[in-house]
C-alpha positions as MATLAB code, in Angstrom:
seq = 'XXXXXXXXXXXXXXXXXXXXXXXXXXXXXXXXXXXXXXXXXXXXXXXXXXXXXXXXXXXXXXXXXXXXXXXXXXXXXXXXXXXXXXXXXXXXXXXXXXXXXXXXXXXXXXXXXXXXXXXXXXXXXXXXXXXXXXXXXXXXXXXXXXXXXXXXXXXXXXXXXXXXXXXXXXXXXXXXXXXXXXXXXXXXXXXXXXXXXXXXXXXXXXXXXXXXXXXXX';
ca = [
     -44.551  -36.894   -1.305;
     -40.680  -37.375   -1.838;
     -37.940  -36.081    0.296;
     -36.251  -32.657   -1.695;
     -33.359  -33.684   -2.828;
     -29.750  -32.141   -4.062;
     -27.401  -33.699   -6.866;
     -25.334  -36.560   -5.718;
     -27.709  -36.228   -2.428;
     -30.228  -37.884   -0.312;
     -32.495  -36.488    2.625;
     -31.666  -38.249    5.943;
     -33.278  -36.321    8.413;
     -35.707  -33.625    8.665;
     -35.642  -30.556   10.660;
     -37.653  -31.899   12.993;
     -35.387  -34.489   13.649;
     -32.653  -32.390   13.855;
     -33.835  -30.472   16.420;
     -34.870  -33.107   18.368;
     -31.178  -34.499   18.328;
     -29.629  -31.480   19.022;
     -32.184  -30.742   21.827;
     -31.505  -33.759   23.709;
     -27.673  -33.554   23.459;
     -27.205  -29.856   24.946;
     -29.618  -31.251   27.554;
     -27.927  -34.336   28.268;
     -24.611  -32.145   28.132;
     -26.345  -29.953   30.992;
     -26.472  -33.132   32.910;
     -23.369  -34.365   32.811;
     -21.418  -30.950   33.266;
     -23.666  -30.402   36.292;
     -23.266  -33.657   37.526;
     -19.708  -33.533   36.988;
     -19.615  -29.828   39.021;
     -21.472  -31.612   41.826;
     -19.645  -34.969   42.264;
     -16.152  -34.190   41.659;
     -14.384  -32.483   44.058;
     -11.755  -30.062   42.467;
     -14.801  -29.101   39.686;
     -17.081  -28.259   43.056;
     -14.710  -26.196   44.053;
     -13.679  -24.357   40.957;
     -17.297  -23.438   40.136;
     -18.941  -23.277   43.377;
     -22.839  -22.000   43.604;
     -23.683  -25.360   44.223;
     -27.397  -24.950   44.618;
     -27.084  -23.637   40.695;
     -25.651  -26.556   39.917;
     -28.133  -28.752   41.607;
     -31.002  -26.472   40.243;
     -29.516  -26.684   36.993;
     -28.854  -30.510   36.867;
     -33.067  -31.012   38.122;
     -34.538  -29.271   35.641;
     -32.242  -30.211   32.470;
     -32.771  -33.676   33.960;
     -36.780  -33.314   33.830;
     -36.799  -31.522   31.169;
     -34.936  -34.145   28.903;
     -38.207  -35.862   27.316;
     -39.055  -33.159   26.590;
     -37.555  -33.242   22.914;
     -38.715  -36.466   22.315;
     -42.298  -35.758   23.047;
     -42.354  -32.624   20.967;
     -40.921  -34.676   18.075;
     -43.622  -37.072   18.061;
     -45.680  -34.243   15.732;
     -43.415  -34.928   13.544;
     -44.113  -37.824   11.301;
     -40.668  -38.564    9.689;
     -39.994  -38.795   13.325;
     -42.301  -41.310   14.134;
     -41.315  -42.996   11.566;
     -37.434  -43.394   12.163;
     -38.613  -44.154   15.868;
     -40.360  -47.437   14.050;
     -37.152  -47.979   12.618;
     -35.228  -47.878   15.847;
     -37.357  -50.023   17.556;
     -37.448  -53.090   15.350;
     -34.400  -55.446   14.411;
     -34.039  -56.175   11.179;
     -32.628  -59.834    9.589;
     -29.895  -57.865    8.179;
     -29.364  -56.716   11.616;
     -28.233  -59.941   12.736;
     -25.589  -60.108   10.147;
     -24.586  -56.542   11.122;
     -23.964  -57.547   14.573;
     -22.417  -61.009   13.797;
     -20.062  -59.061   11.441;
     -19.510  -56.872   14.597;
     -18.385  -60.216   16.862;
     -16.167  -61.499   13.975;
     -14.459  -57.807   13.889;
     -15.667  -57.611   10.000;
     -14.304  -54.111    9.361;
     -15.896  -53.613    5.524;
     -18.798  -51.911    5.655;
     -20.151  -54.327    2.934;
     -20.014  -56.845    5.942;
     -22.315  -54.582    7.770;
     -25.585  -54.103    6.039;
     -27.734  -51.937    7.335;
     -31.432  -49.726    6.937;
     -31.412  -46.051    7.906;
     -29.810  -47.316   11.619;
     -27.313  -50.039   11.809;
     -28.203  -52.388   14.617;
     -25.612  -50.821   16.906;
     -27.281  -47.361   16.662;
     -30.816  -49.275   17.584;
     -29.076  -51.326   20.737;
     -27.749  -47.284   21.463;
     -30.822  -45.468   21.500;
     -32.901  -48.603   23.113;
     -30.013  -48.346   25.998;
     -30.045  -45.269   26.374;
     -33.728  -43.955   26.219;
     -34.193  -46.931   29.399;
     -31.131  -45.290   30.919;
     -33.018  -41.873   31.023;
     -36.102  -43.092   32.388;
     -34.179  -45.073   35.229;
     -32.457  -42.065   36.124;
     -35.216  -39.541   35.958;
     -37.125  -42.143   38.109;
     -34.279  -42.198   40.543;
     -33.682  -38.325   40.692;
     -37.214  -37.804   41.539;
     -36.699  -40.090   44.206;
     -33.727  -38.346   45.868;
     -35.834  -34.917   44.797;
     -39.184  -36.224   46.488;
     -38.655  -39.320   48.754;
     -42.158  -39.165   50.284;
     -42.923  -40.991   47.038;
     -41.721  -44.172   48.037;
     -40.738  -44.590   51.174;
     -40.152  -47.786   51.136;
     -36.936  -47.014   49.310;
     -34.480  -45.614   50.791;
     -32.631  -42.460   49.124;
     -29.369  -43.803   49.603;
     -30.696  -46.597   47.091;
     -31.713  -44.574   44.851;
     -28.450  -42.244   45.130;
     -26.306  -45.403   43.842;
     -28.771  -46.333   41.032;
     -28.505  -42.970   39.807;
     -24.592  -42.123   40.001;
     -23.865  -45.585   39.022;
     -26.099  -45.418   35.986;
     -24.777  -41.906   35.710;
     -21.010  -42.863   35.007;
     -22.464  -45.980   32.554;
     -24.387  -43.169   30.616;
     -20.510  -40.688   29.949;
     -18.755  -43.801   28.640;
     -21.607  -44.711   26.397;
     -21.890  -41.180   24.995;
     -17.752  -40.891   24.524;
     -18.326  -43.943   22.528;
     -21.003  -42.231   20.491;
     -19.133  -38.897   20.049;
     -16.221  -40.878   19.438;
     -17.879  -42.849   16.541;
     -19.464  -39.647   15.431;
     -16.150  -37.884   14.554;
     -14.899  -41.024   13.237;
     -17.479  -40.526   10.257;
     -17.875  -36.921    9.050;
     -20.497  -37.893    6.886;
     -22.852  -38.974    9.043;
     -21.720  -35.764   11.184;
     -22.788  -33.752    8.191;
     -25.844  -35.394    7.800;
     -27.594  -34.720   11.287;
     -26.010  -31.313   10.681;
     -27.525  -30.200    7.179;
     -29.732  -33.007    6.931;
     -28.427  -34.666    3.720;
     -25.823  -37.354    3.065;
     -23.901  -38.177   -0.137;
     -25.478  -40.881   -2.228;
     -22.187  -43.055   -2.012;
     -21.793  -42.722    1.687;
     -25.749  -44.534    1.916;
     -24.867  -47.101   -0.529;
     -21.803  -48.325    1.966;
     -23.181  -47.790    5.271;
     -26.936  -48.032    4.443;
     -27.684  -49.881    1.490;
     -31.260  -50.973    2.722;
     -32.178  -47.749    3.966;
     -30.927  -46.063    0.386;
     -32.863  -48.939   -1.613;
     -35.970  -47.996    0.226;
     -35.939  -44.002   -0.448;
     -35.264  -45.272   -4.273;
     -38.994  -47.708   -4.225;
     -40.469  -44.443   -2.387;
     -39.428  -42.186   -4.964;
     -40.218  -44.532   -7.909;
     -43.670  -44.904   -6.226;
     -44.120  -41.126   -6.278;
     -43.213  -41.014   -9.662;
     -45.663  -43.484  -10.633;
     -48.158  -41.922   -8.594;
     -47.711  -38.576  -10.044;
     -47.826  -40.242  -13.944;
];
């Protein structure tokens, strides 16, 4: 079945995936601000209600699979999850270009992700797990006590403080490319924008749609 599609047009993401992006950010966002309110001093005392905050920060923390695991019912999910999980042999030119500070895009080639975008979400879905893991820990330390919670205290701050910078990077690479800003918005990118930044990805939705129309001669 092909992807609907409007003039000049593709289909990049589906609703599902949509939702599961913007899901995950205003629950990531949650953890941050919280964590922010709890950690920094002149925030902690502007906002106060501590325990909120630390209620807050727990259950936007456990609750941040969440997303994910609803998404998996949704196959063009699935399917861009394949996608993030497996390197390419364009994607070693991508990054090589990358090293060399190759700024044309034609230097970059790249499927629907570009190999920094699969390094990003690999890096940051671990990063999640470590920190839920450790914020059970402090939460419940009869689980293990053979660690100790100020262990798992510095795992999870200073994993905490890697995960902001990474996701100012992101943000800041978002709003560097409306396009791609429009496209997790509305779902669709302009035709020329994928032939630039994903020429692979672009070249496979044109077999898939030549398939279909074979199929459906």
């Amino acid at each position: 079945m092909r992807l609907p599609e409007t003039a000049g047009r593709v289909r990049r993401f589906s609703t599902a995936e949509r939702m599961v992006h913007r899901a995950t950010g205003w629950l990531m966002l949650l953890c941050l601000v919280t964590a922010a309110c709890l950690y920094l001093g002149p925030l902690a005392q502007l906002v106060g209600r501590r325990h909120l905050m630390v209620t807050v920060h727990e259950w936007s923390g456990i609750l941040l699979p969440l997303p994910l695991l609803l998404g998996l019912f949704s196959p063009a999910f699935r399917a861009d999850l394949r996608r993030l999980n497996r390197l390419a042999p364009y994607d070693k030119r991508w990054l090589r270009a990358v090293r060399k500070r190759l700024a044309s895009p034609r230097e970059r080639p790249a499927g629907k992700f570009n190999a920094g975008q699969k390094l990003y979400a690999g890096w940051i879905a671990g990063a999640v797990l470590v920190m839920m893991f450790t914020g059970l820990l402090m939460w419940f330390m009869g689980l293990l006590p053979s660690l100790s919670r100020t262990s798992a205290i510095f795992v999870h701050d200073c994993l905490a403080w890697a995960v902001a910078l990474v996701l100012v990077g992101h943000l800041r690479k978002a709003y560097e490319d409306p396009e791609a800003r429009l496209g997790m918005r509305t779902g669709y990118v302009s035709r020329s924008w994928a032939a630039l930044h994903h020429v692979h990805w672009l070249r496979e939705e044109r077999a898939r749609s030549e398939a279909g129309d074979v199929d459906e001669g």
